[in-house]
BATI-58790 format. One line per 2 residues: number of its first residue (from 1); for each residue x negated, y, z of C-alpha. Coordinates in Angstrom, 2 decimals. Layout:
NUM = X/Y/Z; ...
REM end
This chain:
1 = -90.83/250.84/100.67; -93.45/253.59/100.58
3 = -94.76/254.71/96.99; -97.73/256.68/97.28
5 = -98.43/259.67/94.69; -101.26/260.97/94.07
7 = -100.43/265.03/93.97; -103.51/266.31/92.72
9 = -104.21/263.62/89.37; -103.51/265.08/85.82
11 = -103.41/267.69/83.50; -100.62/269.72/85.17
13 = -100.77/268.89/88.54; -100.12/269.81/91.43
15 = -96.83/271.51/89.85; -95.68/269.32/87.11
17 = -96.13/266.43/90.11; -94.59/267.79/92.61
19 = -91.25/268.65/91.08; -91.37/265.11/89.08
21 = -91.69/263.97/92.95; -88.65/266.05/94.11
23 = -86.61/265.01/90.81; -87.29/261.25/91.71
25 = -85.49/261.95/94.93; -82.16/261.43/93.15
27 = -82.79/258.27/91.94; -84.57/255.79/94.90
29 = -82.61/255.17/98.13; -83.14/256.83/101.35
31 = -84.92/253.74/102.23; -87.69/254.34/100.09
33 = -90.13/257.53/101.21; -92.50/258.89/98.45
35 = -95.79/259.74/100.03; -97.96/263.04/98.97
37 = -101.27/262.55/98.87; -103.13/265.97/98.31
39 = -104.16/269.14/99.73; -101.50/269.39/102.71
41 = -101.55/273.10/103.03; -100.62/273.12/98.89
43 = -97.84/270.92/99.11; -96.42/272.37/102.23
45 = -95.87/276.15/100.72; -94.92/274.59/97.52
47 = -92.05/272.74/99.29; -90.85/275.74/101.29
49 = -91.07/277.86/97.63; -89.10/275.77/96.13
51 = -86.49/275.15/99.62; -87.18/271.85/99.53
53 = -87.12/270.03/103.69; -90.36/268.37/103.44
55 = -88.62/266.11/105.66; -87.96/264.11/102.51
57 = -91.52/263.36/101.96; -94.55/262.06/104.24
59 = -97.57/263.96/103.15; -101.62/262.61/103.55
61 = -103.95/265.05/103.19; -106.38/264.92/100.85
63 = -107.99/268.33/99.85; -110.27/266.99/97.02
65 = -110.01/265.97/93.42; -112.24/263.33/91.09
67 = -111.97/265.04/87.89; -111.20/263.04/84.50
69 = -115.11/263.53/83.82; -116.52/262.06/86.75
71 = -118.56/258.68/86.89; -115.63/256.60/88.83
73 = -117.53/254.59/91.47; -119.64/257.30/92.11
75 = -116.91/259.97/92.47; -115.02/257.58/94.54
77 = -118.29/257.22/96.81; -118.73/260.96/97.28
79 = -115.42/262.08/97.51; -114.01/259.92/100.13
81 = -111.26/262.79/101.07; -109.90/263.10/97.70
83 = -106.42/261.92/96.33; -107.71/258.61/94.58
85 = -109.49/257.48/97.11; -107.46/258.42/100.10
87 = -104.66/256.65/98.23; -106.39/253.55/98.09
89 = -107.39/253.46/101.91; -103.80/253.56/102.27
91 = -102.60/251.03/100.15; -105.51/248.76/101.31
93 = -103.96/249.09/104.95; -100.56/249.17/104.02
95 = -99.28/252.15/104.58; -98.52/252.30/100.98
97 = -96.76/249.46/99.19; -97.34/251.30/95.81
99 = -99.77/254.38/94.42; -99.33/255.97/91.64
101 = -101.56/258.76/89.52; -102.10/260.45/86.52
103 = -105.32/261.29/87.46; -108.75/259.73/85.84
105 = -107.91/255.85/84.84; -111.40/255.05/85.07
107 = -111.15/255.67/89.12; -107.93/254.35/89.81
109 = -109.24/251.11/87.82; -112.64/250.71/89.85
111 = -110.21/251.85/93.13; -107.88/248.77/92.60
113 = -111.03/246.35/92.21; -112.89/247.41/95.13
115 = -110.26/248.20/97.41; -106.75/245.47/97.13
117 = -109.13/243.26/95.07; -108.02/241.30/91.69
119 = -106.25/237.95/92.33; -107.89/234.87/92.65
121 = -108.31/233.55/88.91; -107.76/237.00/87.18
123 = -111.05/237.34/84.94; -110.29/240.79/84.53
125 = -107.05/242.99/85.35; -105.73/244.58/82.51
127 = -103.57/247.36/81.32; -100.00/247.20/78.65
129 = -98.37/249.79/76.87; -94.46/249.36/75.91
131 = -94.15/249.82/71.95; -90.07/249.97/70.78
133 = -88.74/247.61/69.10; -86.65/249.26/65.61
135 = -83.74/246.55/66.98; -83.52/248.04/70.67
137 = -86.00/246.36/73.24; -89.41/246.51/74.12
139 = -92.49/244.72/73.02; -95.45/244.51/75.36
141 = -98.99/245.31/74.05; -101.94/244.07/76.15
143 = -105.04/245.22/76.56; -105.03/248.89/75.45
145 = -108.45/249.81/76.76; -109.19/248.42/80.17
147 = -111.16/245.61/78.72; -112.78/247.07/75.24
149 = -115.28/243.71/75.57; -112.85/241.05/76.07
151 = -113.92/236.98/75.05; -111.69/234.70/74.35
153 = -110.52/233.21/77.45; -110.19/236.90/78.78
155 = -107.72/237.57/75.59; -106.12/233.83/76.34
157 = -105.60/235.52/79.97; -103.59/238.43/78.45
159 = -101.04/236.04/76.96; -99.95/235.12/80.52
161 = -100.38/238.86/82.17; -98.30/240.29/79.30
163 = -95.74/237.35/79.34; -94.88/237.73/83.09
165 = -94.81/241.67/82.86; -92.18/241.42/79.70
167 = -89.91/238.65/81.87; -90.08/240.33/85.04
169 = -89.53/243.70/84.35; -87.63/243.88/80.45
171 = -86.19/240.77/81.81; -87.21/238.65/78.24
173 = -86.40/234.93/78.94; -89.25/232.67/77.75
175 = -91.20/235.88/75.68; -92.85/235.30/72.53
177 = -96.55/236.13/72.78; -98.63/236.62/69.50
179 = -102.06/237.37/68.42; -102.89/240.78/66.95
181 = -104.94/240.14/63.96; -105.85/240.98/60.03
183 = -103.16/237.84/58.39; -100.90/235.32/59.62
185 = -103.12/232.66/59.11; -104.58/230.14/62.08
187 = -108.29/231.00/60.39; -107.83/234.58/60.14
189 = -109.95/237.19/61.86; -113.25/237.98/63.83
191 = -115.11/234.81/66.08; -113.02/236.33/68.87
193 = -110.19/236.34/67.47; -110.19/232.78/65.77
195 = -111.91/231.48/69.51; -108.88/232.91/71.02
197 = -105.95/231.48/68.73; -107.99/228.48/69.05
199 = -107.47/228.52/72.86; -103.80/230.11/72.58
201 = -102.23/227.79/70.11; -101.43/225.03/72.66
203 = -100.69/227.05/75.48; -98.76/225.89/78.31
205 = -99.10/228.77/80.35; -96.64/230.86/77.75
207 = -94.58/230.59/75.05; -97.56/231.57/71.75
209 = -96.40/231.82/68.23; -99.13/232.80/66.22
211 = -100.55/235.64/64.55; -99.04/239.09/64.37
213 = -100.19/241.60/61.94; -99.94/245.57/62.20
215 = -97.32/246.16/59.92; -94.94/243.82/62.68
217 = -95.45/246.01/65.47; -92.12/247.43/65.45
219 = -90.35/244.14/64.56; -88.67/241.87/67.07
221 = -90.80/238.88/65.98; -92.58/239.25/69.02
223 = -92.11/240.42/72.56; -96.15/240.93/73.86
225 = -98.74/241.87/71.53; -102.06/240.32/72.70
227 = -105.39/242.20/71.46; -109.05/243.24/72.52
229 = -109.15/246.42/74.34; -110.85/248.40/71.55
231 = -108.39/247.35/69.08; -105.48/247.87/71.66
233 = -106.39/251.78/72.65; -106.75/252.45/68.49
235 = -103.56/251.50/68.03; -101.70/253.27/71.15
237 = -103.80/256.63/70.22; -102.51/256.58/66.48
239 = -99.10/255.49/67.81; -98.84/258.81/70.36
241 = -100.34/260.47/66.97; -98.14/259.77/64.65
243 = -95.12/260.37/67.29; -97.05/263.95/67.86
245 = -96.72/264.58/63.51; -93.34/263.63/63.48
247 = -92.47/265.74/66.31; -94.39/268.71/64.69
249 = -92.52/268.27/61.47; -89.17/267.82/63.60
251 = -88.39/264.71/62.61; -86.05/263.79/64.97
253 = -84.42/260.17/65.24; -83.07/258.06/67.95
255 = -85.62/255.44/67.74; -88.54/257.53/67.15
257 = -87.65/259.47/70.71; -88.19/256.23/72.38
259 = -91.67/256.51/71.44; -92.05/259.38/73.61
261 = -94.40/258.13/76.74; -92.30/260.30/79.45
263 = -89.56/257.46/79.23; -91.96/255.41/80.45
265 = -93.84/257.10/83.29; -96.78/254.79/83.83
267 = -98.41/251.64/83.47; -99.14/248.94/85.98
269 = -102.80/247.52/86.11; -101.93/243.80/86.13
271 = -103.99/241.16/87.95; -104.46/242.72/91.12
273 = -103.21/242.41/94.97; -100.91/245.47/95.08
275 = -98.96/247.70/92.52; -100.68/250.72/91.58
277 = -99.51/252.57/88.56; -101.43/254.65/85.95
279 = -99.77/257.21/84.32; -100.65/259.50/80.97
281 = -102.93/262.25/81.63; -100.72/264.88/80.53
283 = -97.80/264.09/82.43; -95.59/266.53/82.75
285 = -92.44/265.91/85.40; -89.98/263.66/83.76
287 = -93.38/261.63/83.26; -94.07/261.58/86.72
289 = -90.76/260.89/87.97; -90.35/257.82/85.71
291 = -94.00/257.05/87.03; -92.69/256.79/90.72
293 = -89.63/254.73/89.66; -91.68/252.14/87.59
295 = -93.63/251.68/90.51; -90.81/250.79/92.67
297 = -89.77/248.50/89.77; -92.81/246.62/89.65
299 = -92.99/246.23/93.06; -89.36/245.21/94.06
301 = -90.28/242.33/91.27; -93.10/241.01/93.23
303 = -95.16/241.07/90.06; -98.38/240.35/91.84
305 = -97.17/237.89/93.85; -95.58/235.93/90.56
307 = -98.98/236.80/88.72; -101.22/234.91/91.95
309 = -98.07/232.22/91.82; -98.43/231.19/88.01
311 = -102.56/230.86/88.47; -101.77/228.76/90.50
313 = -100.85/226.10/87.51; -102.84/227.56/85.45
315 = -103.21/225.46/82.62; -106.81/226.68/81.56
317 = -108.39/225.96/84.85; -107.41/222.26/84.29
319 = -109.27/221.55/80.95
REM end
């Protein structure tokens, strides 16, 4: 397997990525090469600095950056030599089975669109966060901003990208998929929200069991969250806040450190052809080595593959 990593993407690259790339060494086989993608010249006198053989990597060059500012389609246009966009040349040919950044989310979104393509049946891909469970466990939430717009049947779609992420990868037989909303109740919420239960309730695409309210995020009643983009990047955002207060205040506690998005690494952008992984802007090394690992996670589980498999039966294209 070859994961590529984009050098050059985040707050404190090229350092903080490089050594998270020589710290992930440890933990993948020999088998599996991690690919630099970044200004060559950069990478090769940071390697020799820090004694490292750069036998252990491959490296693509790629001199140029998209910044986090930058109009996506258009920086990916204009800066065909950059890390993003060499990347996805790569893992459009194959000569990545992965790619990984922590560089701007908005071009590593349009770059898995245009260049491995969504699968056939995906209305749009989308984008989970992992929220702890206070019993031990994960929960999956899904979307948390790719799709700030979503309708109903997009929302419906969620249900089945979140379920397969949370039993292929947590390994959660059969997970419980609910609703994000403002009560319990089958009438509660917006149009969307009601349109979507509506559409969710008899679901035989995944297992759905209602409603979830906020106050159950942290509660094993669930295993993926389902929610509109908009409401699904609020509630990260205060989530990372509130973990950033209680760090301040040092508040420490065993569960609250799992909150901590460096044990993580990245997130996968479900729906398309290929694995490519979006980390957290600030990622600092840990983050980018458990980026790198997640990616060889997702794609030793053939998500995609199992994502383009269930479609196939897709229960909603049969109404």
């Amino acid at each position: 397997m070859r994961i590529g990593l984009d050098v050059s993407g985040g707050d404190f690259a090229p350092n903080a990525t490089l050594h998270g790339a020589i710290s992930a060494l440890k933990d993948i086989p020999e088998s599996t090469r991690i690919v630099l993608i970044g200004d060559k010249d950069y990478i090769q006198a940071f390697l020799k600095e820090e004694k490292i053989d750069p036998s252990k990597f491959d490296i693509a060059d790629a001199p140029d950056v998209i910044e986090m500012d930058e109009q996506p389609t258009k920086a990916l246009v204009n800066k065909p030599n950059s890390s993003i966009a060499v990347g996805f040349r790569m893992l459009k040919h194959k000569e990545i089975n992965a790619f990984t950044s922590a560089g701007s989310s908005g071009a590593m979104m349009v770059g898995s669109i245009y260049s491995v393509n969504t699968i056939q049946g995906i209305i749009r891909p989308s984008t989970p966060a992992y929220i702890p469970k206070e019993s031990g466990g994960i929960s999956v939430l899904i979307d948390v901003g790719t799709n700030p717009d979503s309708k109903a049947d997009i929302i419906y779609q969620f249900g089945l990208l979140g379920s397969l992420f949370s039993e292929n990868i947590f390994h959660v037989k059969n997970p419980r998929v609910g609703l994000l909303n403002i009560g319990s109740e089958e009438k509660k919420g917006n149009i969307i929200t009601q349109s979507a239960f509506q559409q969710m309730k008899d679901s035989k695409d995944y297992n759905f069991v209602g409603n979830v309210e906020g106050r159950e995020l942290f509660r094993d009643n669930v295993d993926v969250i389902v929610c509109d983009g908009f409401v699904g990047n609020i509630v990260l955002k205060m989530i990372e806040a509130m973990y950033r207060v209680m760090i301040k205040r040092g508040i420490k506690d065993e569960y609250l450190s799992r909150f901590n998005y460096e044990s993580y690494g990245g997130t996968p952008i479900l729906g398309i052809n290929s694995t490519v992984i979006v980390g957290h802007g600030i990622s600092n090394s840990h983050a980018i080595h458990k980026m790198i690992l997640m990616a060889k996670t997702v794609h030793d589980a053939k998500l995609s593959h199992k994502i383009k498999h269930a479609l196939e039966s897709y229960s909603i294209n049969n109404k």
